[in-house]
C-alpha positions in Angstrom: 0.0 0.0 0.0 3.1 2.4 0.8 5.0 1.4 -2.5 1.8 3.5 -4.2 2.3 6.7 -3.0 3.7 9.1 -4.6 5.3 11.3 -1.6 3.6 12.3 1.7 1.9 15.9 1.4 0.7 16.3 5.1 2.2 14.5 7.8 0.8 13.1 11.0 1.6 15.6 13.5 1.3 18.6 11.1 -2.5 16.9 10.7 -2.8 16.4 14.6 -1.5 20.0 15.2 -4.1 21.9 12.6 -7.1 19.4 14.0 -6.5 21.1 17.3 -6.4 24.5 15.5 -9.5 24.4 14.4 -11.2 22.8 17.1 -10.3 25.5 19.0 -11.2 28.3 16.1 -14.6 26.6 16.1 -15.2 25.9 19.5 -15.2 29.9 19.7 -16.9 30.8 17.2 -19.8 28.7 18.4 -20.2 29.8 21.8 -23.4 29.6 23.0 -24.9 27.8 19.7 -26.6 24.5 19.0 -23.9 23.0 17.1 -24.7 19.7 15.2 -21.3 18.4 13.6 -22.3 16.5 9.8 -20.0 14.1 8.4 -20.3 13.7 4.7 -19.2 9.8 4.3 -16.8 8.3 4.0 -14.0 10.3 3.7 -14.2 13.0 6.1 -14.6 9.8 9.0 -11.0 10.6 10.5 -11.4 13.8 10.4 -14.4 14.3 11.9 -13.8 11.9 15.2 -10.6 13.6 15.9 -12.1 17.4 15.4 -15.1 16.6 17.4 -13.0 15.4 20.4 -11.3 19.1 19.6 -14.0 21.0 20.0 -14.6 21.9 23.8 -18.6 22.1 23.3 -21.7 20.2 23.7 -22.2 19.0 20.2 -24.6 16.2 18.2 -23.2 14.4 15.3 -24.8 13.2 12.2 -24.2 11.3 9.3 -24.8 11.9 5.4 -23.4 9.9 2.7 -23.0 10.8 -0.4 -21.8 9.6 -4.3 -20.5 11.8 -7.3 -17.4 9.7 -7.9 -18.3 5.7 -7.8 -14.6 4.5 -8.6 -13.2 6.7 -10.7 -10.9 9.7 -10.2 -13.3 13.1 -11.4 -16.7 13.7 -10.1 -19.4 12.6 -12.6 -21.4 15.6 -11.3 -24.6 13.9 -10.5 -25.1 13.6 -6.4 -27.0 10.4 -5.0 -28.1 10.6 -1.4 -26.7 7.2 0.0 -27.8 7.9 3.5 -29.6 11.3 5.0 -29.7 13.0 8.2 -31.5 11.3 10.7 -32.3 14.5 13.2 -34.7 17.4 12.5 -32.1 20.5 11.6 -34.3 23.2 12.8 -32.5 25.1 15.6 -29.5 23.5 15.1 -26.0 25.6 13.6 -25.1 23.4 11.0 -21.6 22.6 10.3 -20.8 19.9 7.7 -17.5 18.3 8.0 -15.8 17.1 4.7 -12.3 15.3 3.7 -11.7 17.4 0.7 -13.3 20.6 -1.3 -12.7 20.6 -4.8 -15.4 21.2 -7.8 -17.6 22.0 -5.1 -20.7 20.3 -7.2 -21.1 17.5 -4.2 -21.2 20.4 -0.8 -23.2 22.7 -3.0 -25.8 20.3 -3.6 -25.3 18.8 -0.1 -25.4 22.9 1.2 -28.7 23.6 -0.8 -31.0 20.8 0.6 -29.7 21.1 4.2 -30.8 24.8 4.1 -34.1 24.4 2.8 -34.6 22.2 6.6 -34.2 25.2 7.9 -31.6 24.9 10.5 -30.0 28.2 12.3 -27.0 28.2 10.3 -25.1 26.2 7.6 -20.7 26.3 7.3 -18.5 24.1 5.9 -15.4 22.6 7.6 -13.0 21.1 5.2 -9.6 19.3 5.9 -8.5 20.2 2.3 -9.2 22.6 -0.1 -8.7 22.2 -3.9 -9.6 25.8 -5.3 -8.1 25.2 -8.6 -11.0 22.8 -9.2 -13.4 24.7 -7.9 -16.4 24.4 -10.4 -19.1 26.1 -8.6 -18.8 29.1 -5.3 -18.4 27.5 -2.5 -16.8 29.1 0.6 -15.7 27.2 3.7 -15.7 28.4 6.5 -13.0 26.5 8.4 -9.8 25.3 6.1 -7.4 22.7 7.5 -4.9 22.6 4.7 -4.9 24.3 0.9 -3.6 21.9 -1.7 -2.5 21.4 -5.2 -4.3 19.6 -8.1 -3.1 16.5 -7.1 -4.7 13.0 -6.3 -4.7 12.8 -2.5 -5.1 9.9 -0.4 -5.1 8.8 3.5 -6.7 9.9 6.4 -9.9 9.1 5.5 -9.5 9.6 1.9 -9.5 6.7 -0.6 -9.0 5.4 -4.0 -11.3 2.6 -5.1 -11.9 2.2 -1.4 -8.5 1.8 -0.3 -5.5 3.9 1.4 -8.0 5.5 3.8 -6.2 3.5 6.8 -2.7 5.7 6.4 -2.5 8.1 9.1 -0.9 10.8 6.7 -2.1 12.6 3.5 0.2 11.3 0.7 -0.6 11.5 -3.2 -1.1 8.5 -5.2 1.1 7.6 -8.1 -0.7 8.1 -11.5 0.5 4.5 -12.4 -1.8 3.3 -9.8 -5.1 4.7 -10.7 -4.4 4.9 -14.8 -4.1 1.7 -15.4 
């Protein structure tokens, strides 16, 4: 599984270390709010467990998954709803919790029909942001890392369902996922 990446892009502390950042950043900005964490699955799983134990507040969590890749390597750009929210949004400050930004077609759909339930607020908290992809606005609130246009794996994120067991974010070798 290490022979296929390419080089390691975000190591295991330097993820550890901006996880903490941001649950702080968020765990002040929300002060006082309903905050209901949502983790867009599968990807962002990592990421969300170890930002919610970051965040110093009462919190709910909920779970959404999503498909616009199936197994290939570009979004198709046609969302299917795998699994919805099972808790009534109204009241609650929304903040949905992804691996990776980058056309933005998926969390601008996602964005869209969470706000028609009416809840109090909806922001996005991304580990990484791919704005050279970006088809579509979309605006994060909380950033963990910006990178390049490259194909990124670990952490939570996969290929064909693997490499989301490696505690870093490395980027796969093209030979791997051309073939």
């Amino acid at each position: 599984m290490k022979d296929d990446v390419l080089k390691t892009l975000i190591g295991e502390e330097e993820l550890k270390e901006r996880v903490r950042e941001l649950g702080e950043q968020i765990t002040r900005d929300y002060q006082g709010k309903n905050l209901l964490l949502v983790s867009v699955l599968k990807g962002s799983i990592a990421f969300m467990a170890d930002l919610m134990r970051a965040i110093d507040l009462p919190l709910s969590i909920d779970f959404m998954a999503v498909s616009s890749y199936g197994a290939g390597v570009k979004t198709s750009g046609v969302v299917k709803i795998i699994k919805d929210l099972d808790i009534d949004l109204k009241g609650y400050d929304l903040l949905i919790v992804e691996d990776i930004l980058d056309s933005g077609m998926t969390l601008s759909y996602i964005m869209e029909m969470l706000e028609a339930r009416e809840p109090s607020s909806v922001k996005i908290c991304t580990l990484l942001d791919k704005p050279e992809r970006r088809q579509v606005s979309v605006a994060p609130a909380y950033v963990g890392f910006t990178v390049p246009d490259e194909f990124v794996i670990g952490y939570g994120l996969d290929y064909d369902e693997k490499y989301r067991n490696l505690p870093y974010i490395g980027v796969l070798k093209p030979e791997v996922y051309t073939k």
